[in-house]
N, C-alpha and C positions, 0 to 999 in steps of 0.2 A: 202489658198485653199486646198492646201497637206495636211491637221492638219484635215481642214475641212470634207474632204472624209474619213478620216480616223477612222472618228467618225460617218459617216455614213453607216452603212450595207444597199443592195440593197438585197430584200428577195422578192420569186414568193409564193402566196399560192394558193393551190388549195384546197378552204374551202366546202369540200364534206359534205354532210349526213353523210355519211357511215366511210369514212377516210380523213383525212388532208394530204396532200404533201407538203416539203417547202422545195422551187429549192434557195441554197444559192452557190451563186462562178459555175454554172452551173450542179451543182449535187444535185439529190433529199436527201438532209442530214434528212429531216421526214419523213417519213411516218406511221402513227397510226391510230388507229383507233378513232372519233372523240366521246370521249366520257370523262366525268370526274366524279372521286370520291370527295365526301365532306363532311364533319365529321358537322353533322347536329349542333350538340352542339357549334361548332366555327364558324362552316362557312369557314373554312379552307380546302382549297383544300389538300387532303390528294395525290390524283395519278393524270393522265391523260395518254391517249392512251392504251397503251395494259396491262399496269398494273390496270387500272380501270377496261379494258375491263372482267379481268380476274375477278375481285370482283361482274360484274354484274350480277344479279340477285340472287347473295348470301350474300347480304349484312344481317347485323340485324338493329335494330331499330335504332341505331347511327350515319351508313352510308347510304350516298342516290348517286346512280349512276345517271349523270344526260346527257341523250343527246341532249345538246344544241340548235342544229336544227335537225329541219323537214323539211321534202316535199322543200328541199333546201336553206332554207331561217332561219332564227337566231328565236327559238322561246323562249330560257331564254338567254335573254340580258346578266346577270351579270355572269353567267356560260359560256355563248360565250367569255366574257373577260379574264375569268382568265385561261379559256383554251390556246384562244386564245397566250394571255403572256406567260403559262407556256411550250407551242407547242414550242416557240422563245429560250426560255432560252435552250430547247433539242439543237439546232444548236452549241452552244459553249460550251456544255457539262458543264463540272465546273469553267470553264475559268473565273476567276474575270476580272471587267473594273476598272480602275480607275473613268473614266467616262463614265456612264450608255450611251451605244452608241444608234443612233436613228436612225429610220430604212423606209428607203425608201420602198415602196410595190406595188406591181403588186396583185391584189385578182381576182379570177375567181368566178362567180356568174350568174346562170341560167337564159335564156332570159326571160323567161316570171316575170321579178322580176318587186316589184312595187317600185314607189320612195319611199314610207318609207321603205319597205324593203332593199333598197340601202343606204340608212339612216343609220338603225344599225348596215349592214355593218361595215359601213365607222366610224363612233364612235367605235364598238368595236375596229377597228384598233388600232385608236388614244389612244384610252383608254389603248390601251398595247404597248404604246411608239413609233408608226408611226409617221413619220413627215409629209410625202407627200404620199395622197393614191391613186390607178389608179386602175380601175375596166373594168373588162375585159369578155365578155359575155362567158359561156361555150362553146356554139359549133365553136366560133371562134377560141379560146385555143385549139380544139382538133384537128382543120381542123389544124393550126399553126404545131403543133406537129406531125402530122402524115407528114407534109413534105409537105405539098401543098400549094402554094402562091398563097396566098389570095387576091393581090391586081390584079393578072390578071383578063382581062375580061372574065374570063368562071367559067358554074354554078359547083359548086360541092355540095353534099347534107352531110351531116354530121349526122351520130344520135346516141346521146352520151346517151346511156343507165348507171344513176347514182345509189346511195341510194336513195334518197328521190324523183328525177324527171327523164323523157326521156324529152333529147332537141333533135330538130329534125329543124335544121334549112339548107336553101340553103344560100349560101356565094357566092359574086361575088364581084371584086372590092371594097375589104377592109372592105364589110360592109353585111349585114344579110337583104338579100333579103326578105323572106318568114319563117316565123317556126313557130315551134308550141311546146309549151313547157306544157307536160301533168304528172301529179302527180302520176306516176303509174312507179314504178321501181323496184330497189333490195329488197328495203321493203314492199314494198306490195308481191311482190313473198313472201317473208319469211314469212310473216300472211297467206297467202294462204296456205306455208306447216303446218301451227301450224294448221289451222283450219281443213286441210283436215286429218290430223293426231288425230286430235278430233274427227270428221264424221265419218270416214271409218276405225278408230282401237281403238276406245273407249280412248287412250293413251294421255294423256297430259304433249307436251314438253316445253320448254322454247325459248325465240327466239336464241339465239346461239346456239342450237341444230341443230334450224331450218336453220339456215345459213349454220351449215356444210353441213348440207344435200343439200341445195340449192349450195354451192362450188363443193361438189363431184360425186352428180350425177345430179346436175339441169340439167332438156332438154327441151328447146322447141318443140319436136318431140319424139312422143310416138314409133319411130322406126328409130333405128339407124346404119346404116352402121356398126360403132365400138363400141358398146353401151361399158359403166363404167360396172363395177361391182355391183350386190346391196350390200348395203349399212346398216349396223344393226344401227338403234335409241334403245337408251336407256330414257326410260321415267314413269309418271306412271300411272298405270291403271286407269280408272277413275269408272269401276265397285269394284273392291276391291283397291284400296286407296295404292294398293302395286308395289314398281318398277320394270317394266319387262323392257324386251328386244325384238323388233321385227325386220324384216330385209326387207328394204323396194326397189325398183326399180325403174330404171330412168323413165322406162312410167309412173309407178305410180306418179310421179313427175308431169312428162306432163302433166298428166290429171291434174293435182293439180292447177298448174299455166296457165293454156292453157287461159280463159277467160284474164285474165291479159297481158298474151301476145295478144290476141286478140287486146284489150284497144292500144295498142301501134301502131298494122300495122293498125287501125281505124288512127290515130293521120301520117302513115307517108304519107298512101294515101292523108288525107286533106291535107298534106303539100306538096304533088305533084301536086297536084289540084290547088291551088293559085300559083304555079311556072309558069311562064312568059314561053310564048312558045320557046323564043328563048332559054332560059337557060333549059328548057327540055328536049330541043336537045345534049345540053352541056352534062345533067344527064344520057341522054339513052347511050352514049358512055363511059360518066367515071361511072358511076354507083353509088351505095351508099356506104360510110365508115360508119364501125360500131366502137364505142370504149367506155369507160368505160367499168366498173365491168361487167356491164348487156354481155356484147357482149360475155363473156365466155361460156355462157349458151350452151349445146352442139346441135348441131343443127339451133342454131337463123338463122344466117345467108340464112341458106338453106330454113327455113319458108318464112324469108323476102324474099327470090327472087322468091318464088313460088307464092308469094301474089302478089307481083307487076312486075316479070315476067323481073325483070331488072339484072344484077351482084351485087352481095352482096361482099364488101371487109373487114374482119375482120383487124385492124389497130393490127400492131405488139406491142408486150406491152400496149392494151387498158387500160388497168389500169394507165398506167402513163402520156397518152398520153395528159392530159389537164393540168398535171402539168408540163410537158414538152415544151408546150406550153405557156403557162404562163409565164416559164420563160426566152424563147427566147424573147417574146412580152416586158420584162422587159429590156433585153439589145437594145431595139428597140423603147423606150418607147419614145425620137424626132421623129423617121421615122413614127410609125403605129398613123395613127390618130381617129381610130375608142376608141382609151382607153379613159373610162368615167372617 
């Protein structure tokens, strides 16, 4: 049995849109961003994570960047695989095995998923040398993480702002009361500043442009207490075909993204709406947790509680908190019984 464990690794993933986490021995040993390079002529995974990240959108004819999933869920199967695998091999750096060791997993995946989308999941696991896979809803992994036990009887509401989705579920007694899981996230924000950078400055930039600008000065709120600094883009004209520079502001942001934040407090109100009166009472006292990427946004917080008039809690380290969770949920994996 000693031989046997020894040959098996027990790995948490948190398979994002936007980034991957993988909690191995209780520490996030990944984090990248979730994207892969492939040399079209072989088929050969040339990069993955931040070194692909870096060739995207500059590739020439030979290489294709390719991001696996969308709107949370696996949308090129055999690029979800080889990601997925080459994500694994980053954990032991260049560590040879004698024998190829095989890997027990805990995977975090968006409430609103369907069963064939839990399907490819679960194959791409196996496909990159899973033995045993356990699937674990997002907003459970980030309620887990932020430190709140889940199996007691009281509501807590969760809204896990990602790349590709917002989950926005209440949690009571181990298991997901009410949510609502809507397609409107960090990536549609970053289309939102490409476009309005197209609209309102003739300028066309690229989406990792549009991401920094969404890291550095994204707001939910066109007026800020401590507003960032603005923010110069470099892109190119789209009247003369030549690269300039212009210097752009966080309201300008606002405005940019504001419908899209709109889309989101639509989606938490309807999920306070189907919340059971008793457990409302629960939510009016502890209030809402905000986490993932999305909850950096400066201001969100303060929108959400002016929208629904309740306390907004940004979770410490939102960014890591669902693969935090995750991988408590994996040394937990007899006690929690809600793991699919």
């Amino acid at each position: 049995m000693g031989l046997f464990n020894f040959l098996t690794h027990e790995i948490a993933i948190d398979l994002g849109t936007a980034n991957i986490l993988i909690v191995h021995n209780d520490k996030v040993v990944v984090d990248e961003p979730s994207i892969v390079a492939i040399d079209r002529r072989t088929d050969k995974v040339i990069a993955v994570g931040k070194r692909a990240m870096m060739m995207h959108e500059k590739t020439h004819s030979n290489i294709k960047t390719i991001r696996p999933l969308k709107d949370g869920v696996i949308a090129d199967f055999n690029a979800a695989e080889s990601m997925i695998r080459e994500m694994i091999k980053l954990i032991h750096g260049n560590k040879k095995f004698l024998f190829p060791p095989s890997y027990k997993m805990v995977i975090c995946i968006p409430s609103g998923i369907t069963e064939v989308e839990k399907r490819a999941v679960r194959d791409s696991a196996e496909q990159a040398g899973a033995k045993e896979v356990k699937l674990i809803h997002e907003p459970m992994a980030a309620a887990i993480g932020i430190g709140i036990d889940v199996e007691e009887p009281q509501g807590n509401m969760i809204i896990d702002i990602g790349g590709g989705t917002t989950e926005i579920a209440v949690i009571a007694l181990s298991g997901i009361v009410c949510d609502q899981s809507i397609r409107v996230a960090g990536d549609e924000f970053t289309l939102d500043i490409v476009d309005y950078m197209r609209r309102q400055h003739n300028m066309l930039i690229g989406e990792r442009s549009a991401e920094n600008i969404k890291i550095q000065i994204g707001s939910a709120l066109p007026e800020l207490d401590n507003p960032p600094a603005d923010y110069p883009v470099n892109g190119r004209d789209l009247m003369t075909g030549i690269p300039k520079q212009i210097v752009v502001s966080y309201s300008e942001i606002a405005h940019a993204i504001d419908k899209s934040i709109s889309k989101i407090e639509e989606a938490i109100l309807k999920a306070l709406e189907t919340t059971p009166p008793e457990l409302a009472a629960d939510i009016y006292r502890t209030g809402l947790y905000l986490t993932g990427g999305g909850a950096l946004l400066h201001g969100l917080d303060k929108r959400i509680s002016q929208k629904t008039k309740l306390p907004v809690f940004v979770a410490e380290d939102p960014l890591r908190a669902v693969a935090r969770g995750t991988g408590i949920a994996l040394k937990n994996m007899d006690k929690f019984t809600f793991l699919m």
